[in-house]
CHARMM-style PDB file with segment names, atoms N, HN, CA, C and O in Angstrom:
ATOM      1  N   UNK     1       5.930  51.916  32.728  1.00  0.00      PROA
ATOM      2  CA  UNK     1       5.462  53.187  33.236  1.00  0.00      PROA
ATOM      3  C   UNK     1       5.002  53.020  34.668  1.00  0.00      PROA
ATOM      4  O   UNK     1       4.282  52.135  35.131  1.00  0.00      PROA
ATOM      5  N   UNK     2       5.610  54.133  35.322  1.00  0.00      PROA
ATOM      6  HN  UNK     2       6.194  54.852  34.946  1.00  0.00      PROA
ATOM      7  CA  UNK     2       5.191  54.180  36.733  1.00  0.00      PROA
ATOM      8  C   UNK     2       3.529  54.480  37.219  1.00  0.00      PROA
ATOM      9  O   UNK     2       2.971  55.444  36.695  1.00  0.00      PROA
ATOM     10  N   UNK     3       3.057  53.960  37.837  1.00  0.00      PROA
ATOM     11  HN  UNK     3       3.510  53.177  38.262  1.00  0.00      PROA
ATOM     12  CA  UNK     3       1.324  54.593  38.337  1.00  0.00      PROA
ATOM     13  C   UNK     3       2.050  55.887  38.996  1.00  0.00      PROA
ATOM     14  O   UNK     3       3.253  56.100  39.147  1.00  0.00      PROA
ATOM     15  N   UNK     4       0.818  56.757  39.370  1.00  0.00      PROA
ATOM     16  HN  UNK     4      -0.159  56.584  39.247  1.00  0.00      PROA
ATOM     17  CA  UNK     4       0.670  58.249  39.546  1.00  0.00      PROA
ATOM     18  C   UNK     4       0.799  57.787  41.055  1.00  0.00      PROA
ATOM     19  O   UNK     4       1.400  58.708  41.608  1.00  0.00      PROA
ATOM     20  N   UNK     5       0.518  56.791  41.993  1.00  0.00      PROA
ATOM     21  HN  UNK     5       0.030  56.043  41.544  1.00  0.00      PROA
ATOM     22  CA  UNK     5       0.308  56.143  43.054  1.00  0.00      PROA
ATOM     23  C   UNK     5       1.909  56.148  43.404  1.00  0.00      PROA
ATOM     24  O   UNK     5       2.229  56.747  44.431  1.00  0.00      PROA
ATOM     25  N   UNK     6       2.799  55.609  42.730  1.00  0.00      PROA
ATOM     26  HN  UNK     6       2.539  55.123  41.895  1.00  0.00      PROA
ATOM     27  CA  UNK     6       4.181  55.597  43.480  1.00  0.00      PROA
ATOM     28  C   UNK     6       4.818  57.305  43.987  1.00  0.00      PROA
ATOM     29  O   UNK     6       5.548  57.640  44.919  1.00  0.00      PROA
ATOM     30  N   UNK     7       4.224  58.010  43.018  1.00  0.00      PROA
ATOM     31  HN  UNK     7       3.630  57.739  42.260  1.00  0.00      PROA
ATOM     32  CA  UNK     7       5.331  59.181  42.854  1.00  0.00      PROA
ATOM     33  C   UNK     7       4.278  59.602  43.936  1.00  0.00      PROA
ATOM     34  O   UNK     7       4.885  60.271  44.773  1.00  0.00      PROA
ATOM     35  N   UNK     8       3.635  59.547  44.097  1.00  0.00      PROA
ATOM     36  HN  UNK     8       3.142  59.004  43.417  1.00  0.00      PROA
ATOM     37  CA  UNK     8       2.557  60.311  45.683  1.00  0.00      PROA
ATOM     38  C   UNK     8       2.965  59.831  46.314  1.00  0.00      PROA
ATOM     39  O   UNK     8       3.383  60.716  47.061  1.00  0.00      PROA
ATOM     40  N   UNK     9       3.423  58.404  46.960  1.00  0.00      PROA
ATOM     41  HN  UNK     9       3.083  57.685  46.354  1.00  0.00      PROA
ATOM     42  CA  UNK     9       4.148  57.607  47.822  1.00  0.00      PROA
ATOM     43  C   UNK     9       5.114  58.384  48.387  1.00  0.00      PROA
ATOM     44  O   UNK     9       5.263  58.434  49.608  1.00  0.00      PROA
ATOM     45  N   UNK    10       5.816  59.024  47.580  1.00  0.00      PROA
ATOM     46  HN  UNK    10       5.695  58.984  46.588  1.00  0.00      PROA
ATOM     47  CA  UNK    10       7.080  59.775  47.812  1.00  0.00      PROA
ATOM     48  C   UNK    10       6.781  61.489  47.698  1.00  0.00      PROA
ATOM     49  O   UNK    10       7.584  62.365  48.021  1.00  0.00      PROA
ATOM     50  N   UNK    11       5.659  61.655  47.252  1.00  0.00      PROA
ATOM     51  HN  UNK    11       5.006  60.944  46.990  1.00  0.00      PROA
ATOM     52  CA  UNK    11       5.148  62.630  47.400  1.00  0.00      PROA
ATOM     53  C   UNK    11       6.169  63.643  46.759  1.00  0.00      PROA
ATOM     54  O   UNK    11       6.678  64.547  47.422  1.00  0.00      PROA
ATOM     55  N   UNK    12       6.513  63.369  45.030  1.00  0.00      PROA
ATOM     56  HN  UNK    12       6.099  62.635  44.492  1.00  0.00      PROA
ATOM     57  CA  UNK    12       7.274  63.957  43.971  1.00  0.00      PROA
ATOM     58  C   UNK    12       6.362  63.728  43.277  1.00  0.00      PROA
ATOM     59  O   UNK    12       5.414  63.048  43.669  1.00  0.00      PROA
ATOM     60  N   UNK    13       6.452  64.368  41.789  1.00  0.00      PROA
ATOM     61  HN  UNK    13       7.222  64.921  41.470  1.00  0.00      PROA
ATOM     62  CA  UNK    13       6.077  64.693  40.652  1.00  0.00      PROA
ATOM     63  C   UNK    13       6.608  63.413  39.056  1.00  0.00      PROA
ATOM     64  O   UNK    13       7.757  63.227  38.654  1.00  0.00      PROA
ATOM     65  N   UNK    14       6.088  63.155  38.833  1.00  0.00      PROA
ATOM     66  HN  UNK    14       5.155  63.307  39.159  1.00  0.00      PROA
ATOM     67  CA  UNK    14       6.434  62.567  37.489  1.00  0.00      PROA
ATOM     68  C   UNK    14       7.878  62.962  36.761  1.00  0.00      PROA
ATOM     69  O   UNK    14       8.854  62.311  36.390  1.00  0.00      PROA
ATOM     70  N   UNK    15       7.481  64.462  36.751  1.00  0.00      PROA
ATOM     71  HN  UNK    15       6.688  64.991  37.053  1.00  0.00      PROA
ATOM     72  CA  UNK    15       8.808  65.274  35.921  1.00  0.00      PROA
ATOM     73  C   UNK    15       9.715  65.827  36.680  1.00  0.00      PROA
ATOM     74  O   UNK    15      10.230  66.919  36.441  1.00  0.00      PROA
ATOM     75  N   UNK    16      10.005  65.006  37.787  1.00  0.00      PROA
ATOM     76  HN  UNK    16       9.586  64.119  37.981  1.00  0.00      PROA
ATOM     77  CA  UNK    16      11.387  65.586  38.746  1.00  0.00      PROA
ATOM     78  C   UNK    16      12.158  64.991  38.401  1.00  0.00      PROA
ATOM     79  O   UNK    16      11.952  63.973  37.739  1.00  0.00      PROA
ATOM     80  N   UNK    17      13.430  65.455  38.757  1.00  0.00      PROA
ATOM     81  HN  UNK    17      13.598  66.281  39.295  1.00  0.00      PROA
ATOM     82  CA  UNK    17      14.445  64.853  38.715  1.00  0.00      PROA
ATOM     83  C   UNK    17      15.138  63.619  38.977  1.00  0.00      PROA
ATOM     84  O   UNK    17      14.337  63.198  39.812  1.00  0.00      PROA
ATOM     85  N   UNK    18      16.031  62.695  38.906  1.00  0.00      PROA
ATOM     86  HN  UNK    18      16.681  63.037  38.228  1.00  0.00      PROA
ATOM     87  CA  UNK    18      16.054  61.984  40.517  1.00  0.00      PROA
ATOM     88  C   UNK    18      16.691  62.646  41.226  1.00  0.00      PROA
ATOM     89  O   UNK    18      16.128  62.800  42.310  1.00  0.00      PROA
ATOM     90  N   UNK    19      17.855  63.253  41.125  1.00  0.00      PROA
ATOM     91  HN  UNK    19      18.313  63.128  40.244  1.00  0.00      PROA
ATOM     92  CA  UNK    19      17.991  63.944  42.779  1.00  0.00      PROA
ATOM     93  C   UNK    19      16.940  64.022  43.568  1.00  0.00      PROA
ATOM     94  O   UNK    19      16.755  63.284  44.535  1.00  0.00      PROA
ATOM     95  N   UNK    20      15.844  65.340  43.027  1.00  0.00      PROA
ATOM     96  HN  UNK    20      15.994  65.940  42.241  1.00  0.00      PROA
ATOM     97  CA  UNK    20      14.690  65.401  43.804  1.00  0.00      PROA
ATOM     98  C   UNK    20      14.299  64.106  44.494  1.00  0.00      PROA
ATOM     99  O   UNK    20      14.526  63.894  45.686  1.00  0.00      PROA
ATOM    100  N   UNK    21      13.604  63.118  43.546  1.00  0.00      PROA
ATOM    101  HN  UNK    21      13.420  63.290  42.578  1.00  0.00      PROA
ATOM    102  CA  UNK    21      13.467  61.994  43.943  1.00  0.00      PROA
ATOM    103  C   UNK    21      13.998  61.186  44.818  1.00  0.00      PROA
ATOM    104  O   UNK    21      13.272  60.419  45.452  1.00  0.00      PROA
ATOM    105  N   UNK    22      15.663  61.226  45.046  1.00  0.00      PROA
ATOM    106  HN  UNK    22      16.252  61.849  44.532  1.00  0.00      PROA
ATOM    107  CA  UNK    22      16.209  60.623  45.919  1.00  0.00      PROA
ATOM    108  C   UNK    22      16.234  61.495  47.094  1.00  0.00      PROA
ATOM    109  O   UNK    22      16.258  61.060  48.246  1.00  0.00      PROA
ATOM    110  N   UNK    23      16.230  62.434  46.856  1.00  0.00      PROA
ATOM    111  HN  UNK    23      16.211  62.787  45.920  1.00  0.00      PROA
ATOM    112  CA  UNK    23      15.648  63.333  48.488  1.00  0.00      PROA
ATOM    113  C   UNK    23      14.374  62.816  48.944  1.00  0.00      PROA
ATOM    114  O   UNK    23      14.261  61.955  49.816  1.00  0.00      PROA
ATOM    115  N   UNK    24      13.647  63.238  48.473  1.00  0.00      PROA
ATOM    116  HN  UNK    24      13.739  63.938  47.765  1.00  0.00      PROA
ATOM    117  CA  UNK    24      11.963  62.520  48.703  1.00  0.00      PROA
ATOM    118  C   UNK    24      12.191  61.242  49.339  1.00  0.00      PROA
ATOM    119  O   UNK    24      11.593  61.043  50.396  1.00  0.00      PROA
ATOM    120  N   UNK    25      13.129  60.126  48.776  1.00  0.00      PROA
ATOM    121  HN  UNK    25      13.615  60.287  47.917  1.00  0.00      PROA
ATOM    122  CA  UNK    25      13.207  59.235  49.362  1.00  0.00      PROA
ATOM    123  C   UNK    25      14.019  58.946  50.817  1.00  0.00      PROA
ATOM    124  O   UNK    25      13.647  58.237  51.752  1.00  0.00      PROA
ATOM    125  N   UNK    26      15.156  59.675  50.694  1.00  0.00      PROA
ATOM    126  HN  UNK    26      15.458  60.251  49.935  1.00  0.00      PROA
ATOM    127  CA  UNK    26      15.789  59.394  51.860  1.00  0.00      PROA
ATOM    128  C   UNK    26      15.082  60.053  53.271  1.00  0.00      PROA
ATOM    129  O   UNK    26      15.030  59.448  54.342  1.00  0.00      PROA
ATOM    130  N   UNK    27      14.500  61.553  53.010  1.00  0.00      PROA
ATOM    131  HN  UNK    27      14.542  62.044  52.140  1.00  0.00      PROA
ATOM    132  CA  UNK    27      13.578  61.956  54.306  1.00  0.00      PROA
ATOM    133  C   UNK    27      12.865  60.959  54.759  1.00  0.00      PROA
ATOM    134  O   UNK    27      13.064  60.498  55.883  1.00  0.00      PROA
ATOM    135  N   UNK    28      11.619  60.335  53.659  1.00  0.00      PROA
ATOM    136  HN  UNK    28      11.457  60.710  52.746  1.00  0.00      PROA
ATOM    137  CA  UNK    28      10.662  59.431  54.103  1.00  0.00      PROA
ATOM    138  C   UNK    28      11.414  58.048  54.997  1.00  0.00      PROA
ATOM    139  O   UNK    28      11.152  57.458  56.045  1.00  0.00      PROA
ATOM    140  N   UNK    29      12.143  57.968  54.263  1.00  0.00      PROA
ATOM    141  HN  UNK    29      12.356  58.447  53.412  1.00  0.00      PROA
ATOM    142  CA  UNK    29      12.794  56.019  54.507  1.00  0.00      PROA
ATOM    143  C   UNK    29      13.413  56.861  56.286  1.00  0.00      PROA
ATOM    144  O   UNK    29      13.268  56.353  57.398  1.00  0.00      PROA
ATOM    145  N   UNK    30      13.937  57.932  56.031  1.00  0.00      PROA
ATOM    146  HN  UNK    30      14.054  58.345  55.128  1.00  0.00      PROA
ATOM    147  CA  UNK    30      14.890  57.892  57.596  1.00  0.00      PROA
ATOM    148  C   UNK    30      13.902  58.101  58.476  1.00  0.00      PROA
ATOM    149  O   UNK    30      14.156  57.824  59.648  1.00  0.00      PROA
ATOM    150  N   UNK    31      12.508  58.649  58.131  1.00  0.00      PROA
ATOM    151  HN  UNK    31      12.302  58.874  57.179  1.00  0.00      PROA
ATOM    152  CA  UNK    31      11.202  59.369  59.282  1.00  0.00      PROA
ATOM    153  C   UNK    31      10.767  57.513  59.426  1.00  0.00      PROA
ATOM    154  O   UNK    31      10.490  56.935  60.477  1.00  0.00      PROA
ATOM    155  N   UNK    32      10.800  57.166  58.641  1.00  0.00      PROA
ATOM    156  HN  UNK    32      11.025  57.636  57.787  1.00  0.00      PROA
ATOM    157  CA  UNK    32       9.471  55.634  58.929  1.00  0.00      PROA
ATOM    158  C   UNK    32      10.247  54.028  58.855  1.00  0.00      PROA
ATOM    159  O   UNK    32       9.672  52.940  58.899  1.00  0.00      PROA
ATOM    160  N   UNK    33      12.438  54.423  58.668  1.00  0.00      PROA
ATOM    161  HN  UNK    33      12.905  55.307  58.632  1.00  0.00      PROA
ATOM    162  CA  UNK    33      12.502  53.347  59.191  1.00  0.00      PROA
ATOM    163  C   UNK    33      12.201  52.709  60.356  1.00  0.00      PROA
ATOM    164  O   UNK    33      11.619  53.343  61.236  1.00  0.00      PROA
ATOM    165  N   UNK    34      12.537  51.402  60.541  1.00  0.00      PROA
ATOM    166  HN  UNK    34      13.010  50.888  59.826  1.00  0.00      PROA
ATOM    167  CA  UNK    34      11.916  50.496  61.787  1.00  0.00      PROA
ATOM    168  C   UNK    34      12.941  50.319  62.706  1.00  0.00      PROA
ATOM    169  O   UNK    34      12.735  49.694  63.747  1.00  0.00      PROA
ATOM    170  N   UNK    35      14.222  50.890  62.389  1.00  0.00      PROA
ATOM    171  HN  UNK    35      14.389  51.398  61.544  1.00  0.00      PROA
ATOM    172  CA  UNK    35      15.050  51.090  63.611  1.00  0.00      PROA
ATOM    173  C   UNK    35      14.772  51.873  63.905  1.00  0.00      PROA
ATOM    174  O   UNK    35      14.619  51.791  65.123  1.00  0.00      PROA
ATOM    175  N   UNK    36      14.549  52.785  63.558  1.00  0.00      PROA
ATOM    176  HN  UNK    36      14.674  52.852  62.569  1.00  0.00      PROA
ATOM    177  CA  UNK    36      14.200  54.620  64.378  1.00  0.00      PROA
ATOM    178  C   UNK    36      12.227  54.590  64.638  1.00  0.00      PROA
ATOM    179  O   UNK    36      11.594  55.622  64.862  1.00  0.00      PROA
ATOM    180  N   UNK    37      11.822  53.721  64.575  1.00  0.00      PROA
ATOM    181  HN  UNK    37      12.336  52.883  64.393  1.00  0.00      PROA
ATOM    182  CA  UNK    37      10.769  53.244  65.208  1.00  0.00      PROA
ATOM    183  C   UNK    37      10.202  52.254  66.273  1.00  0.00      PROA
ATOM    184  O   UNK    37       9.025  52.041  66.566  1.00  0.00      PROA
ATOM    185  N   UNK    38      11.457  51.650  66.826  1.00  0.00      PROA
ATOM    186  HN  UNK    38      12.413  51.823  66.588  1.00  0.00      PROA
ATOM    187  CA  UNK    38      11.341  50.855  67.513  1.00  0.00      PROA
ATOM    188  C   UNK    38      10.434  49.211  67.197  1.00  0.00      PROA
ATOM    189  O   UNK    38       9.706  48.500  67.890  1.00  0.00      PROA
ATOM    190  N   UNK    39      10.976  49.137  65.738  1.00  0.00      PROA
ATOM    191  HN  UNK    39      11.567  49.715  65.175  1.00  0.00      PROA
ATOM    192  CA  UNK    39      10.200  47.923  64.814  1.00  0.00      PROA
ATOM    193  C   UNK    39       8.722  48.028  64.714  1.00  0.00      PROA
ATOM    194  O   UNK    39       8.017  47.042  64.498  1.00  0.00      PROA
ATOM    195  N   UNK    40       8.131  49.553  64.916  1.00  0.00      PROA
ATOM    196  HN  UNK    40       8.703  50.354  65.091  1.00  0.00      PROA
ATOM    197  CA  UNK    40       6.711  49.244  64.853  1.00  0.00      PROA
ATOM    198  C   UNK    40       6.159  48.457  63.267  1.00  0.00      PROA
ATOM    199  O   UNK    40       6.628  48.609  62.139  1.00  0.00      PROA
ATOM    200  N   UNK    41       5.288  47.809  63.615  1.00  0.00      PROA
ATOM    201  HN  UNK    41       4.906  47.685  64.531  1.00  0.00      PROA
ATOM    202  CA  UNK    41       4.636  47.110  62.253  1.00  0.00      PROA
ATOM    203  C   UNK    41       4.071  48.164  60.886  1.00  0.00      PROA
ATOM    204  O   UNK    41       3.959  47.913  59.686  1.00  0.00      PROA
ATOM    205  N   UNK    42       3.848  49.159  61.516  1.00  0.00      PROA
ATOM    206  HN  UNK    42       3.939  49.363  62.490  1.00  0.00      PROA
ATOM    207  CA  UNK    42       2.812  50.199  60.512  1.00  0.00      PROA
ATOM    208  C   UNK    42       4.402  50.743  59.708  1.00  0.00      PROA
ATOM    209  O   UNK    42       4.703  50.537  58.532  1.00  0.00      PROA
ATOM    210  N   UNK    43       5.310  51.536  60.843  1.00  0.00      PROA
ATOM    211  HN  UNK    43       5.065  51.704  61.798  1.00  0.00      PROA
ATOM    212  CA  UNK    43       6.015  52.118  60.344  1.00  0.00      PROA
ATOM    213  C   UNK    43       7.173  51.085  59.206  1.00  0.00      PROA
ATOM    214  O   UNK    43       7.809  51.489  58.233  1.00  0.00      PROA
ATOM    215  N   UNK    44       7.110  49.732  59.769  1.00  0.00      PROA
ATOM    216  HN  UNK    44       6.593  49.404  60.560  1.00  0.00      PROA
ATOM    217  CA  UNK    44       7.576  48.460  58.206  1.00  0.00      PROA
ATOM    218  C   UNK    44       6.800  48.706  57.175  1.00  0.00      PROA
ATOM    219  O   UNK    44       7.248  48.813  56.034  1.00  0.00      PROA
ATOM    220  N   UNK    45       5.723  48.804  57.438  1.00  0.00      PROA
ATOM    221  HN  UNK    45       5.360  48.718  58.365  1.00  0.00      PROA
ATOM    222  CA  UNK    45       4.678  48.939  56.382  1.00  0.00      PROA
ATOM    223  C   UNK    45       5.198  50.093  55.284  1.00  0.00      PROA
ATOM    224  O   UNK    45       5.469  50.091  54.083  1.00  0.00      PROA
ATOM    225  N   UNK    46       5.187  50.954  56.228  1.00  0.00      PROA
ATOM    226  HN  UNK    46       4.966  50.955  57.203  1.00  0.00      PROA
ATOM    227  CA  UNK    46       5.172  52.115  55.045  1.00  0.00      PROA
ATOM    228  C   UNK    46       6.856  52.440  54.581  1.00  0.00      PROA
ATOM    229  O   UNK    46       7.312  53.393  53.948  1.00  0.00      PROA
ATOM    230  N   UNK    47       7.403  51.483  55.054  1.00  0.00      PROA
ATOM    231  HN  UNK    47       7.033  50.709  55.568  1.00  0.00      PROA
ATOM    232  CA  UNK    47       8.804  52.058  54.620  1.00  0.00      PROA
ATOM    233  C   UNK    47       8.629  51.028  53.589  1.00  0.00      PROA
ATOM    234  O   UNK    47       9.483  51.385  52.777  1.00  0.00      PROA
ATOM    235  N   UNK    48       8.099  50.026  53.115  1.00  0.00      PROA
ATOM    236  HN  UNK    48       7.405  49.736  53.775  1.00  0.00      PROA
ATOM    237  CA  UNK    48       8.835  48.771  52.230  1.00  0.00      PROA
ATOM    238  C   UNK    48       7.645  49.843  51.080  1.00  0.00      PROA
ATOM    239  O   UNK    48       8.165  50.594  50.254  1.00  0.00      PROA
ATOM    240  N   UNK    49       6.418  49.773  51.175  1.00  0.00      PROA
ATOM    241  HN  UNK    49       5.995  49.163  51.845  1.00  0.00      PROA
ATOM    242  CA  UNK    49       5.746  50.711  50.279  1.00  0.00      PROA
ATOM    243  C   UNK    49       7.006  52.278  49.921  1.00  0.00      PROA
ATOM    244  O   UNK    49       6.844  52.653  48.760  1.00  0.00      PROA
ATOM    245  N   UNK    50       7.510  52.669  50.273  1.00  0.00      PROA
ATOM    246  HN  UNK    50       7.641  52.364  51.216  1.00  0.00      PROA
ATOM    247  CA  UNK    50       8.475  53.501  50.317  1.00  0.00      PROA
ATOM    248  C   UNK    50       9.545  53.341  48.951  1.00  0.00      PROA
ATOM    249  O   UNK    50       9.860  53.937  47.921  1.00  0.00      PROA
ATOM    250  N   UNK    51       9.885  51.973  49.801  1.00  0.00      PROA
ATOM    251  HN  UNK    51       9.629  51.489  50.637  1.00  0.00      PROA
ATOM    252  CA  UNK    51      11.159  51.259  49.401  1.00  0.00      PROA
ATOM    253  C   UNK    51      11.049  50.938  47.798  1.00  0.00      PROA
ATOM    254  O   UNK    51      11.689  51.254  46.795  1.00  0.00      PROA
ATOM    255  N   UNK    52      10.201  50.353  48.015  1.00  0.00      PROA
ATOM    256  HN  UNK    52       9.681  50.096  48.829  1.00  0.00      PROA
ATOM    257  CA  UNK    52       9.742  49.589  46.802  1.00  0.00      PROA
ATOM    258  C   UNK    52       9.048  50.594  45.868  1.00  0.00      PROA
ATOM    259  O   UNK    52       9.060  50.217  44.697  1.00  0.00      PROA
ATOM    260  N   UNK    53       8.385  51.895  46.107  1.00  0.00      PROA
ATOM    261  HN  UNK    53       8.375  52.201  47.059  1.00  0.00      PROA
ATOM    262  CA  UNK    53       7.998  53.128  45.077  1.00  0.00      PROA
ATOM    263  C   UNK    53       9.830  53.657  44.627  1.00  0.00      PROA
ATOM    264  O   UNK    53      10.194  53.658  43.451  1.00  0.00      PROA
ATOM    265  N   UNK    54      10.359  53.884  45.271  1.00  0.00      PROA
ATOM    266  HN  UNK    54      10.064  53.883  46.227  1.00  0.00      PROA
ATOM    267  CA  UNK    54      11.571  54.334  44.899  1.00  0.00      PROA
ATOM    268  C   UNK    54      12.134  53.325  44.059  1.00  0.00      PROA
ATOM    269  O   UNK    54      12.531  53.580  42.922  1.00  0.00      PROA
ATOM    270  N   UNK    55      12.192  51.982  44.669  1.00  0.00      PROA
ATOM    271  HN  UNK    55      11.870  51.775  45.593  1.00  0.00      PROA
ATOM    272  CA  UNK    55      13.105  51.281  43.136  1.00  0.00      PROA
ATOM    273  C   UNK    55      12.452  50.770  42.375  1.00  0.00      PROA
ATOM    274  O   UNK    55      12.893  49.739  41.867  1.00  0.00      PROA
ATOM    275  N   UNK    56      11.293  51.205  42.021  1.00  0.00      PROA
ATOM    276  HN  UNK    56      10.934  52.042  42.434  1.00  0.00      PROA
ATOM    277  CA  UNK    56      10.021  51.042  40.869  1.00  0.00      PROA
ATOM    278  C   UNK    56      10.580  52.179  39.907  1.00  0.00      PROA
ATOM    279  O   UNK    56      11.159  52.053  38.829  1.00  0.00      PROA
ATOM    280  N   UNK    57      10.157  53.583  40.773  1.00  0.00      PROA
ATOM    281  HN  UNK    57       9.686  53.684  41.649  1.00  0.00      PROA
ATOM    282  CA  UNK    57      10.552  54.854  40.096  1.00  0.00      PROA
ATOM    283  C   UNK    57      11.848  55.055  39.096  1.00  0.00      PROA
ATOM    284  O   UNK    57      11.881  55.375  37.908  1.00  0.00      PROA
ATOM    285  N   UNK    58      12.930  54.736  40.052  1.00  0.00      PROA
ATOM    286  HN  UNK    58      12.903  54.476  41.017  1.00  0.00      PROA
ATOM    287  CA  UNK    58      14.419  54.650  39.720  1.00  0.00      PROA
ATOM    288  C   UNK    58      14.767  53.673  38.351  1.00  0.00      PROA
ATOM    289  O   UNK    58      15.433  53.920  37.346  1.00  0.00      PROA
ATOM    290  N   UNK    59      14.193  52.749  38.672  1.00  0.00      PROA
ATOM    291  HN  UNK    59      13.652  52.549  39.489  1.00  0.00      PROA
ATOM    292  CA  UNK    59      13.887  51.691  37.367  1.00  0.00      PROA
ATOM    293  C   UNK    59      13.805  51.882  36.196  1.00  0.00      PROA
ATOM    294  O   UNK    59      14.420  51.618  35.162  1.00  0.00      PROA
ATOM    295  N   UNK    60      12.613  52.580  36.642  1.00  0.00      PROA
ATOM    296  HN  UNK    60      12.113  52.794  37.481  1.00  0.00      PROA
ATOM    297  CA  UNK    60      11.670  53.258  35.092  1.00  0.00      PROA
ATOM    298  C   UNK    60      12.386  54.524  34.803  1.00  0.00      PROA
ATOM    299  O   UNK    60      11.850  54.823  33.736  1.00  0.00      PROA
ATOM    300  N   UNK    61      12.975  55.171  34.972  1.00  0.00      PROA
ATOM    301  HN  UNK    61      13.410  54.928  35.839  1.00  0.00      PROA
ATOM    302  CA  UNK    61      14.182  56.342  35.013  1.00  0.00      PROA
ATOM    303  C   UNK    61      15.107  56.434  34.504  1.00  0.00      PROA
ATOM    304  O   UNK    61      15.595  57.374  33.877  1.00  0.00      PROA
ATOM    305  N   UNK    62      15.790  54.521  34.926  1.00  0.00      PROA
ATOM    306  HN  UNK    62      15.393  53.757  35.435  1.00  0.00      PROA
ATOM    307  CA  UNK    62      17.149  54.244  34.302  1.00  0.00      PROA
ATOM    308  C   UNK    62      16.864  54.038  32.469  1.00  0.00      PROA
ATOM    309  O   UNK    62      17.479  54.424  31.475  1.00  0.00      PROA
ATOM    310  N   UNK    63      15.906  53.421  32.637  1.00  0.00      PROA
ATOM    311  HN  UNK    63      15.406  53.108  33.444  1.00  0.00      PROA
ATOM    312  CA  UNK    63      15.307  52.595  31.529  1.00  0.00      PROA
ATOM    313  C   UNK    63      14.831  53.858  30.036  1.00  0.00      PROA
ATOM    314  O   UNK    63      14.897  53.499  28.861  1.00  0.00      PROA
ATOM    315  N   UNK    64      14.399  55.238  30.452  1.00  0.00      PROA
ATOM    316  HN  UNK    64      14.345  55.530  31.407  1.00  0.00      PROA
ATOM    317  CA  UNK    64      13.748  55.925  29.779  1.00  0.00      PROA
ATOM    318  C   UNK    64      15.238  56.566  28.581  1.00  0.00      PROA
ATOM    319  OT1 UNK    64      14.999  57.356  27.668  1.00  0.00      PROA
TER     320      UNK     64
END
């Protein structure tokens, strides 16, 4: 089971879809990758937290 913490990450709901979900993800990942940031450190930061809520989520999704 996913924490309530990932799906805020991505700022979706428990009971979405994944489509939804994979929208949620691709806006965030394209706003805070580190090529389109010029490698800032914060914006790595929050994309691997990103990264890693999405294939947590997706996981637990495939699995249900």
């Amino acid at each position: 089971m996913n924490s309530n913490n990932e799906y805020k990450i991505l700022g979706v709901n428990a009971d979405d879809d994944s489509s939804v979900i994979k929208l949620a993800f691709k806006k965030l990942a394209s706003k805070y990758h580190p090529d389109k940031n010029n490698d800032s450190i914060e914006s790595n930061k929050i994309f691997i937290k990103i990264k890693s809520a999405y294939e947590n989520i997706m996981e637990s999704k495939k699995n249900e």
